[in-house]
C-alpha positions in Angstrom: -89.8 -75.6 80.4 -91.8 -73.2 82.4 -91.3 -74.2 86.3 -94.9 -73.9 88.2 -95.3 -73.6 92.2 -97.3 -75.3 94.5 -100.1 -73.1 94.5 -100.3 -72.5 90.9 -99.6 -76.6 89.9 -101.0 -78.1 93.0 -103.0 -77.1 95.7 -105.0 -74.9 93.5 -106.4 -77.5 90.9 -109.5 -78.5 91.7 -109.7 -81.2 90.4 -107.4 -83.1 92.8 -110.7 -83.9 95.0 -112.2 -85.6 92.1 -109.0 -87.5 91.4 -109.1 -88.6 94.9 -112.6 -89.9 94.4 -111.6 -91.7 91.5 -108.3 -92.9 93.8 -110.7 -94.0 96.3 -113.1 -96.1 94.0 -110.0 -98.2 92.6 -108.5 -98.9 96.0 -112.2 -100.0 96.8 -112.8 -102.8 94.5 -108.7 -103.7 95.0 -110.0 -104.2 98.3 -112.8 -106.5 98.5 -111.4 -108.3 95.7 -108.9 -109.9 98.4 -112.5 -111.4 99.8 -115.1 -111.6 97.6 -114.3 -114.8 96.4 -114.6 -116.7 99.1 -117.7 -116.8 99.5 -118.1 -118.3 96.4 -115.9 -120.8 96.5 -118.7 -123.3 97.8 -120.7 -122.4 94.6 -117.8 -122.7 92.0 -116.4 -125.8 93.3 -119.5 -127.6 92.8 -120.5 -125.9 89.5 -117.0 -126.1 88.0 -115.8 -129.2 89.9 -112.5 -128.0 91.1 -110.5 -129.8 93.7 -109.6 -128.1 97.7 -106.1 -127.5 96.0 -107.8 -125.8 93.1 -110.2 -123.9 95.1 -107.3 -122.8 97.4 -105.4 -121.3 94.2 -108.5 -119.2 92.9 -108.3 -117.7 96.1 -104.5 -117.2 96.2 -103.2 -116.5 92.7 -104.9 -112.8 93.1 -102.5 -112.5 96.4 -99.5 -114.3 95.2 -99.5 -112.1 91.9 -100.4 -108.9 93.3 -98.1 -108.6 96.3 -94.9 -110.5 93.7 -95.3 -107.9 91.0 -95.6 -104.2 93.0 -91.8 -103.7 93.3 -91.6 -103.7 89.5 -94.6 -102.0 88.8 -93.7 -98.9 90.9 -90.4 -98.4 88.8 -92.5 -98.7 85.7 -94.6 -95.9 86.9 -91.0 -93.8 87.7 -90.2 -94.2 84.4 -92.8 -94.4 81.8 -95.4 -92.4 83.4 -97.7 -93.4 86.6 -100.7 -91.8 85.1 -100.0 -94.1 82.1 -99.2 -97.1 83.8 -102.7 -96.7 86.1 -104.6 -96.3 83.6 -102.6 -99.9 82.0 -103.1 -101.7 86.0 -107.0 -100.6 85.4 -107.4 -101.8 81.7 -105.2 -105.2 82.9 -107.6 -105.7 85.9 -110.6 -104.9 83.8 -109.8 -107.5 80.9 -108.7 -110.0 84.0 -112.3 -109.6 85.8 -114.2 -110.1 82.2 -112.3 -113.0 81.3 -113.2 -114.5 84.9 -116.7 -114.0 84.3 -116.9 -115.4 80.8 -115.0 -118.4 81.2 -115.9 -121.9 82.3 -112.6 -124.1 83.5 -111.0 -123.7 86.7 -107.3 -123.4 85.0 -109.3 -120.6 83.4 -110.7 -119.4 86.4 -107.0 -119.5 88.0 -105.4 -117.6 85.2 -107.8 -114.5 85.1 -107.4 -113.9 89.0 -103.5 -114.1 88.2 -104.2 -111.4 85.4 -105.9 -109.4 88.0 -103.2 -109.7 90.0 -101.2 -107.8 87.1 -103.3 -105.2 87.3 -103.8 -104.0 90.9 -99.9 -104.6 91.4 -99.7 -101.9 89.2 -102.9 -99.6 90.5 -102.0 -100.2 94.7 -98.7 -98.5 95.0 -99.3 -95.4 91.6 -102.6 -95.2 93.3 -100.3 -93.7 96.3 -97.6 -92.9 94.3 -99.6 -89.6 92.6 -100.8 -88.9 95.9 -97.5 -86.4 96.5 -98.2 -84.8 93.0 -101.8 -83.8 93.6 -102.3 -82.7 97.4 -99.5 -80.6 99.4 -98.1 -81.3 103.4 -101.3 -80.2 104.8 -104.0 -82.1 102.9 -101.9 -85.0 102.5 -103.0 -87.0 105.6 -106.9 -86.5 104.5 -105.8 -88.2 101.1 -103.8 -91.2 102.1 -106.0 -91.7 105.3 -108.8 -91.5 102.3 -107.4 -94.2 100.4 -106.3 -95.8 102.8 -110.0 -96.4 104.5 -111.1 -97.6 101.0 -108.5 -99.9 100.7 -109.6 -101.5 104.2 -113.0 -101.1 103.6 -113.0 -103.4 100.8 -111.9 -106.4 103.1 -115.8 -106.8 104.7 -117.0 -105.2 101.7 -116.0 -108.7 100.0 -118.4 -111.0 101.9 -121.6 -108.3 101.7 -121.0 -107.7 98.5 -120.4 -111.4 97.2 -122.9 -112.5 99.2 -125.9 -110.3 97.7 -124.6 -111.0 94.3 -124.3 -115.1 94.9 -127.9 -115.0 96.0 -129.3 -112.9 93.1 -126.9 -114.4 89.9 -125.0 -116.5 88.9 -121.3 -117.3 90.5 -119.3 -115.2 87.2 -121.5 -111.7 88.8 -118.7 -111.4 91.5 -116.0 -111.0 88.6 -118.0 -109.1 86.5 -119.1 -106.2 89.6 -115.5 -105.4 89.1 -116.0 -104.1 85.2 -117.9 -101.2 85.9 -115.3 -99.4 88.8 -112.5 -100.5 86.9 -113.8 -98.3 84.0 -114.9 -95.6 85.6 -111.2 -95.7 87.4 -109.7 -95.6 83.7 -111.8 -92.7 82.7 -111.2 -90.5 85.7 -107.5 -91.0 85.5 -107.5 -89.9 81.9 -109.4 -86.5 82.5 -108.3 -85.7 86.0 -104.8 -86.7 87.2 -101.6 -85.4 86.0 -99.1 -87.0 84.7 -95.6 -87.1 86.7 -92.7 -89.8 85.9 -88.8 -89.4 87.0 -87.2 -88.3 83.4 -84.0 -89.8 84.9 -85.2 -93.5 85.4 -83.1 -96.4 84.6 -84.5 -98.7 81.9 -86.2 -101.8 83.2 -84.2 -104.5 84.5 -86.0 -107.9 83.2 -83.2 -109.9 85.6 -83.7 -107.8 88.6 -87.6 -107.6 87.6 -87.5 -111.8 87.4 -85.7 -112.1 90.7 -88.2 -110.0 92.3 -91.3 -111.4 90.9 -89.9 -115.3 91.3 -88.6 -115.2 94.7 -91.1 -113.1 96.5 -93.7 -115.5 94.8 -92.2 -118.7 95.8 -91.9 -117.2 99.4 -95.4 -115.9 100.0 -96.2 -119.6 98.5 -94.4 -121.1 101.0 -95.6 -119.0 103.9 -99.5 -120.1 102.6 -98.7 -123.5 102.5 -96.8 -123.7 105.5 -99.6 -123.9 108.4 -101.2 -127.1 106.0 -98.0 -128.7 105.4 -96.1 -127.9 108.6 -92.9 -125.9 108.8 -90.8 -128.2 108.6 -92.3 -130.0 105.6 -89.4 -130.8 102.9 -91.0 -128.6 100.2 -91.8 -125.6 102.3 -88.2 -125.6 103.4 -86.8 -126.3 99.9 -89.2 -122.8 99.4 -87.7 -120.6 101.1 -84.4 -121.7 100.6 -84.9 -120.9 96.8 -86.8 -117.7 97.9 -84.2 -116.6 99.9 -81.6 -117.3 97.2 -83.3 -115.6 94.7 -83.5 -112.4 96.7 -79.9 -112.6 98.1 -79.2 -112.7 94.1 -81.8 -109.4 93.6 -80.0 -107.5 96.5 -76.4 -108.5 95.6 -77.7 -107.3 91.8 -79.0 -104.1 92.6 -76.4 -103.3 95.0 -74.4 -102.8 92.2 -76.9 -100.7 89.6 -76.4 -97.4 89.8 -80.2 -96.8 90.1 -81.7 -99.8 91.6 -85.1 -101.5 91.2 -85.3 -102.4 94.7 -83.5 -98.9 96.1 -81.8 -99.9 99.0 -80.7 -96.3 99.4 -84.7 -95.4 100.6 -83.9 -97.9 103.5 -81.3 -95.8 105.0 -83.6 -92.9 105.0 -84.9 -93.4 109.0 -88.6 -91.6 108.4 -89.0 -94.1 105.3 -87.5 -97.5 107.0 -89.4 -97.1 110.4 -92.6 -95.8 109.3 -92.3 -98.5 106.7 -92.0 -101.0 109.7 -94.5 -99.5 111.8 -97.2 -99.5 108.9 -96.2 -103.8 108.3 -96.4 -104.5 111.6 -99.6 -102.6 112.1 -101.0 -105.1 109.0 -99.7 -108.0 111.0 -101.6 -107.3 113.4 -105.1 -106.4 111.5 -104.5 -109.6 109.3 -104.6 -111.4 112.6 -108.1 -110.1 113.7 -109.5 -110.3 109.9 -108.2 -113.5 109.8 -110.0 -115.2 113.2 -113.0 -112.5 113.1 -114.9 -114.1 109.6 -114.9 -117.6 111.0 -116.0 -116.6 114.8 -119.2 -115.3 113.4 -120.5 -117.4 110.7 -119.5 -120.7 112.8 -119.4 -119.7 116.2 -122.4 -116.8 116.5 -123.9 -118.4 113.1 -124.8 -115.5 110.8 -124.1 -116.2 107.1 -121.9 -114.4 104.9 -123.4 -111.3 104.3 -124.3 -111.1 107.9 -120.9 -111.2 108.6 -119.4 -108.4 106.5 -122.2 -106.5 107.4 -121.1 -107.1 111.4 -117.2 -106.5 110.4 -118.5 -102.6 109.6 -117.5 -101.0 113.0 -113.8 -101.5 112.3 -114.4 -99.4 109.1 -116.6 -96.9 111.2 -113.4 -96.6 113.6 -111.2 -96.3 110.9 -112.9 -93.6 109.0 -113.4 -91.8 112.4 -109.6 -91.9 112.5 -108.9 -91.2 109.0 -110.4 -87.7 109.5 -109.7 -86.8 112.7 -105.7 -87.5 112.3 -104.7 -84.3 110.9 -106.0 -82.0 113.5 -103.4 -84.8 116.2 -101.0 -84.9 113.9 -100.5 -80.9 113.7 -101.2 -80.7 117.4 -98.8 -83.7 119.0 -96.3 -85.3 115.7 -96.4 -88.6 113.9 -94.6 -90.3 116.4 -97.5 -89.6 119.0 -100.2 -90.3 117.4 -98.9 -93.2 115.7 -97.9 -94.8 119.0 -101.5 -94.3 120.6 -102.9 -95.5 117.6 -101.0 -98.9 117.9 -102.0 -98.8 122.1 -105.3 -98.5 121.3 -105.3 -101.3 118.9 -103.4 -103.3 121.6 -106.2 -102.6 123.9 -108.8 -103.7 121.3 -107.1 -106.7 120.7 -106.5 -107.8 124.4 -110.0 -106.7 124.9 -111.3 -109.0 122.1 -109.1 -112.3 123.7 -111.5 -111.9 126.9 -114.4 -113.5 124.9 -116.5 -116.1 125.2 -118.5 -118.6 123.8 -121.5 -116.9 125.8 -120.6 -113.6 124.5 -122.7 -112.0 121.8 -122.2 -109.9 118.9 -122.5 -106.4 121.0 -119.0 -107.2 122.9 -117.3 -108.1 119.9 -118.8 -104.8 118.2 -117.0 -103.0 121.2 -113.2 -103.8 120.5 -113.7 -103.8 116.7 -114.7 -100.4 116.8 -111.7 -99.7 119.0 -109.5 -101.6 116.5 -110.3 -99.8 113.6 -109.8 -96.5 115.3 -106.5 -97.6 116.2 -105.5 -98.8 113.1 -106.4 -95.5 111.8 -104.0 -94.0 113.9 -101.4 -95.8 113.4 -101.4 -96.9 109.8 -102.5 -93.4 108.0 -99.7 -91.4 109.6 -97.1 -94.1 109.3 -98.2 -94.5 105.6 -98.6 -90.6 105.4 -94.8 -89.8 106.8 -93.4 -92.6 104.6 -94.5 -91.2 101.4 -93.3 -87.8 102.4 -89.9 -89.0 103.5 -89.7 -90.6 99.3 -88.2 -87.6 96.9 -91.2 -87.1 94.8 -88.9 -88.8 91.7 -88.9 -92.1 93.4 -92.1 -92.1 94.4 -93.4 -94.9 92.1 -90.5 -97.4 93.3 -90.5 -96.2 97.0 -94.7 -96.6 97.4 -93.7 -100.0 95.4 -91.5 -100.9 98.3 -93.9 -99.8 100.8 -96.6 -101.9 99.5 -94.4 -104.7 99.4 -93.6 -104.7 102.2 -97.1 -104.3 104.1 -98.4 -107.3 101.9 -95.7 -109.6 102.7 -96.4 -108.7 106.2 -100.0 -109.2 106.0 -99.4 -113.0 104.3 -96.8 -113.5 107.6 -99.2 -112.5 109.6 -102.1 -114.7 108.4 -99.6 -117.9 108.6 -98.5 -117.4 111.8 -101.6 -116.3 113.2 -103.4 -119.0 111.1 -100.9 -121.9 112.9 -101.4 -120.7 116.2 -105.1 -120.9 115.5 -105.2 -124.1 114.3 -102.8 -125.6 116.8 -104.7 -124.5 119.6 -107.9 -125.3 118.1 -106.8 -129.2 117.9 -105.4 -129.5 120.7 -108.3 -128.7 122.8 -110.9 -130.0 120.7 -112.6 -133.1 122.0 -113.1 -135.9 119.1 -113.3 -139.1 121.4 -115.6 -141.4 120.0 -115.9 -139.9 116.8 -114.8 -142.4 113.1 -111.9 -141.6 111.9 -112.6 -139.5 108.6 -115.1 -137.5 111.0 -113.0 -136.8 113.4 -110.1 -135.4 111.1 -112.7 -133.2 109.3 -113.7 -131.9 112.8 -110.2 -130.9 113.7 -109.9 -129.0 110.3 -111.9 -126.5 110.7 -114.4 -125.2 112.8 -117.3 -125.3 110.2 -116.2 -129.1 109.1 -116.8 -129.8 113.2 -120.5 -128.0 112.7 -120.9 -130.2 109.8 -120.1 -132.9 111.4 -122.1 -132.6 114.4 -125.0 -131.6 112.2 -124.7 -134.9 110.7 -124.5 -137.0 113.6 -126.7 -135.0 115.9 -123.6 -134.8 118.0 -124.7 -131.4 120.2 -121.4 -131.9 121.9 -119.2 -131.8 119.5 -120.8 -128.2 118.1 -120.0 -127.3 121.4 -116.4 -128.5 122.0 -116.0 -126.8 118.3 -117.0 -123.1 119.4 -115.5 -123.4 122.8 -112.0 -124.6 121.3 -112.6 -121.8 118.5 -112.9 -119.4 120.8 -110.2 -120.5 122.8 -107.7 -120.5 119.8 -109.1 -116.9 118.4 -108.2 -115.6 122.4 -104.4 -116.8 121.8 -104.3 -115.3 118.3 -105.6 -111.7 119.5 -103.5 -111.7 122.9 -100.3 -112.6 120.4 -101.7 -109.5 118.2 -101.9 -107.2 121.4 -98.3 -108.2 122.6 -97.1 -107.3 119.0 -99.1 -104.3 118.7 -97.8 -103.1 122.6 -94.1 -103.8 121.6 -94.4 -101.9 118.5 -95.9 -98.9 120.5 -93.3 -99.0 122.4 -90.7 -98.9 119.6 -92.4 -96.2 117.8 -92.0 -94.0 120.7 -88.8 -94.4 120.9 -87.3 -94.4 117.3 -89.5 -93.0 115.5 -88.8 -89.1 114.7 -91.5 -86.8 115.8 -92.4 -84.9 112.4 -95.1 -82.5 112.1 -96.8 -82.2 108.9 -94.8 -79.3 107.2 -95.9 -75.4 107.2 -97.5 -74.5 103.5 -95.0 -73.2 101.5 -94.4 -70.3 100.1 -96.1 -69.5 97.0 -93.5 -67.9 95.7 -90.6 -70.6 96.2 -90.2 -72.9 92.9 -90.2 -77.0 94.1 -91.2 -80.1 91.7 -93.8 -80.3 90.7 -95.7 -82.5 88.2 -95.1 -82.7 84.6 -98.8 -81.4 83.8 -100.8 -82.5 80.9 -103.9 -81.8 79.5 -106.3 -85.0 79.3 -105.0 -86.3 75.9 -101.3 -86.1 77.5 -99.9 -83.6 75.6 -97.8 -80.8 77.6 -100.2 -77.9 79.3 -98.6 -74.5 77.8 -96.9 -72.6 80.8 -97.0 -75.5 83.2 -94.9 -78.9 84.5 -91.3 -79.2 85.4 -89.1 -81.8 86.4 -86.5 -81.6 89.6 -83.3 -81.1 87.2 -83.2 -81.1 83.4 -84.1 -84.2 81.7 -80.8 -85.9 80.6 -80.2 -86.2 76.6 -81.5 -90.3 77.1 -83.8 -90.1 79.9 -86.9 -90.8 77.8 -85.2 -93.7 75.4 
């Protein structure tokens, strides 16, 4: 086997750029697939007659699934190919959305959004996972920050998109936009990226694998039905205590494979475990404002839903600002730097955004969502950026898997926590006096059940109690962001290392590179390599 360099196997192909394109398109509809659906939820609900509890799990099976299954999934990618296994997340997701389209019965309905699940487990962390095998040090950023931006942008994408679709066909349209990207992902994964996989990968681990998948879905289950049930509730408790047991089981497991699943060994790489943390916390944090931001406009400034993802856009204008201007910083100051002025600025944004008011209007609140999404952009790309690098490229698959993980499960805590504090607040402040019973409990739920409400009853109070208690709860929730955002500042400044993206190497110097393929996956003559020789088993 022939061993290639960098600039032969790498930075030369050109057809990394269109790979990236084809990266960027997946990650997109990954995205606003976390969103779309809520918008319809209204329409299915009465067409298909499902239940809150029913409508609830359409929304959440997606999450729970997707976020359970990435561990897993990178490893498969380590060892069986990652090129191969996109192309198997795409095909998954692709059969998941048609099904969902087609069918007619909630369970149905539930079971195809799990299916999708499957799928983009398997596309998020290969999508990133590849990104070391196409681009070197110094294009890097410009890649992740890339996929990165698509990935966010498909949060307010969700709304616009579902929202034109809902009011031009049927609800099954806001499965089926997902068919077309999907295989247009599949084709451009099968003519464009290489394929790279770690020759020296354990075989799967099915116990390890149903450890992993059981016990971060029962705790990502608990954490969504905690702020309904309360935290104390018997069977939220009873969750995580099985969660928890399950994943002590999963550590004390792998702590004794000789190549874990969940590789331990990546967390005592510093660069890895703190730019790992730093990237979570910094989806804490945006999970908080994406979380308050949706209901603030449709109920409180009253624009519909494709008026709101439309007005969510100047995050993603800041964060595509950032995206491409991070490399130039990064070379200039370090990853720490940047990183910890990224998460400033999106303290700033966030304290900023707790100042409004009910007599605010949408250009104030266009104001520190711009600033959020620049600092997001600062903070998240190059924390995501030095974290990949700090994976050896043989791991990749099961260290982006951790990675992703990781940021998902700090997303979900960061939407329950947030999501109490919001309704707490929101309750208590909330005046119901004189209101029947059943009204005033839907009128404490939710800030749109208080504007039906008061629409009913003519009660121009209430609608005004409702957006002045709103408001009041979304002020607490953004001030908590800011205070966690500020503290993690000031951590990253102090612990995290101050790497520069790396000088390009020499030509002439042989490192790992990809195990290069033609498109039908047979083995390009003169090219691919692997770190070390393959051992005698390492493909049974």
């Amino acid at each position: 086997m022939v061993t290639t360099t960098n600039a032969d196997a790498v930075r030369r192909d050109p057809r990394r750029w269109w790979a990236l394109g084809a990266l960027i398109a997946s990650m997109l509809v990954l995205g606003f697939d976390m969103t779309i659906l809520n918008v319809a939820l209204p329409t299915m609900a009465r067409e298909l007659g499902a239940s809150t509890g029913e409508q609830q799990w359409m929304a959440d099976a997606y999450v729970v699934v997707f976020a359970s299954l990435m561990l897993p999934a990178g490893l498969l990618g380590d060892r069986f190919g990652r090129r191969r296994m996109l192309i198997t997340g795409l095909g998954i997701f692709l059969a998941g959305s048609l099904v969902g389209a087609l069918v007619n019965d909630v369970t149905l309905v539930i079971v195809a959004r799990g299916v999708m699940g499957v799928g983009a487990a398997l596309v998020m962390p290969l999508g990133l996972a590849v990104l070391p095998s196409l681009f070197e040090a110094d294009e890097r950023t410009k890649a992740v920050g890339a996929v990165s931006a698509a990935s966010a942008l498909g949060l307010p994408l969700g709304p616009i998109v579902g929202g034109w679709l809902l009011d031009h066909f049927w609800w099954g349209s806001v499965f089926l936009v997902n068919v077309p990207m999907a295989a247009i992902g599949v084709v451009a994964c099968v003519f464009l990226l290489p394929e790279t996989r770690d020759p020296a990968s354990p075989k799967v681990d099915t116990v390890s694998t149903a450890f992993t998948a059981a016990g971060l879905s029962i705790l990502i289950y608990a954490i969504i039905e905690a702020p309904h049930r309360g935290w104390g509730d018997p069977l939220v408790l009873a969750l995580f205590a099985a969660s928890a047991l399950l994943i002590t089981l999963l550590v004390l497991r792998e702590r004794r494979s000789a190549r874990p699943m969940l590789d331990l060994a990546l967390l005592s790489q510093r660069a890895f475990l703190l730019n790992t943390l730093a990237a979570t916390l910094v989806m804490f944090v945006l999970s908080g404002l994406m979380f308050v931001l949706p209901q603030y406009l449709q109920a409180v400034l009253g624009y519909d839903a494709f008026g709101t993802g439309v007005r969510m856009l100047p995050m993603m204008g800041g964060l595509l600002v950032a995206s491409r201007c991070a490399q130039p910083l990064l070379a200039r100051f370090g990853a720490r730097a940047v990183i910890s002025a990224g998460l400033v600025a999106l303290a700033f944004a966030a304290f900023l955004g707790s100042r409004t008011s009910v007599d605010d209007g949408y250009g104030f609140t266009a104001l520190w969502l711009s600033v959020s999404g620049l600092g997001f952009g600062f903070a998240v790309v190059p924390a995501m950026t030095a974290a990949l690098g700090a994976l050896p490229r043989d791991r990749a698959g099961s260290g982006s898997g951790l990675l992703m993980t990781v940021r998902q499960v700090g997303s979900a805590i960061g939407i329950a926590l947030l999501g109490s504090l919001l309704a707490s607040a929101y309750g208590d402040r909330l005046d119901t006096s004189g209101l029947p019973g059943a009204a005033a409990d839907t009128a404490s739920d939710s800030v749109v059940g208080a504007h039906v409400v008061a629409a009913q009853l003519g009660d121009r109070a209430l609608a005004a109690s409702a957006d002045a208690s709103y408001v009041h709860g979304m002020g607490l929730v953004l001030l908590v962001s800011g205070v966690a955002a500020l503290v993690t500042a000031l951590l990253a400044a102090a612990l995290l290392p101050n790497a520069k993206p790396a000088e390009p190497v020499d030509p002439a110097e042989p490192v790992e590179s990809v195990e290069a393929t033609d498109p039908a996956g047979r083995p390009a003559p003169g090219k691919g390599t692997d770190m070390a020789p393959a051992p005698a088993d390492a493909g049974q």
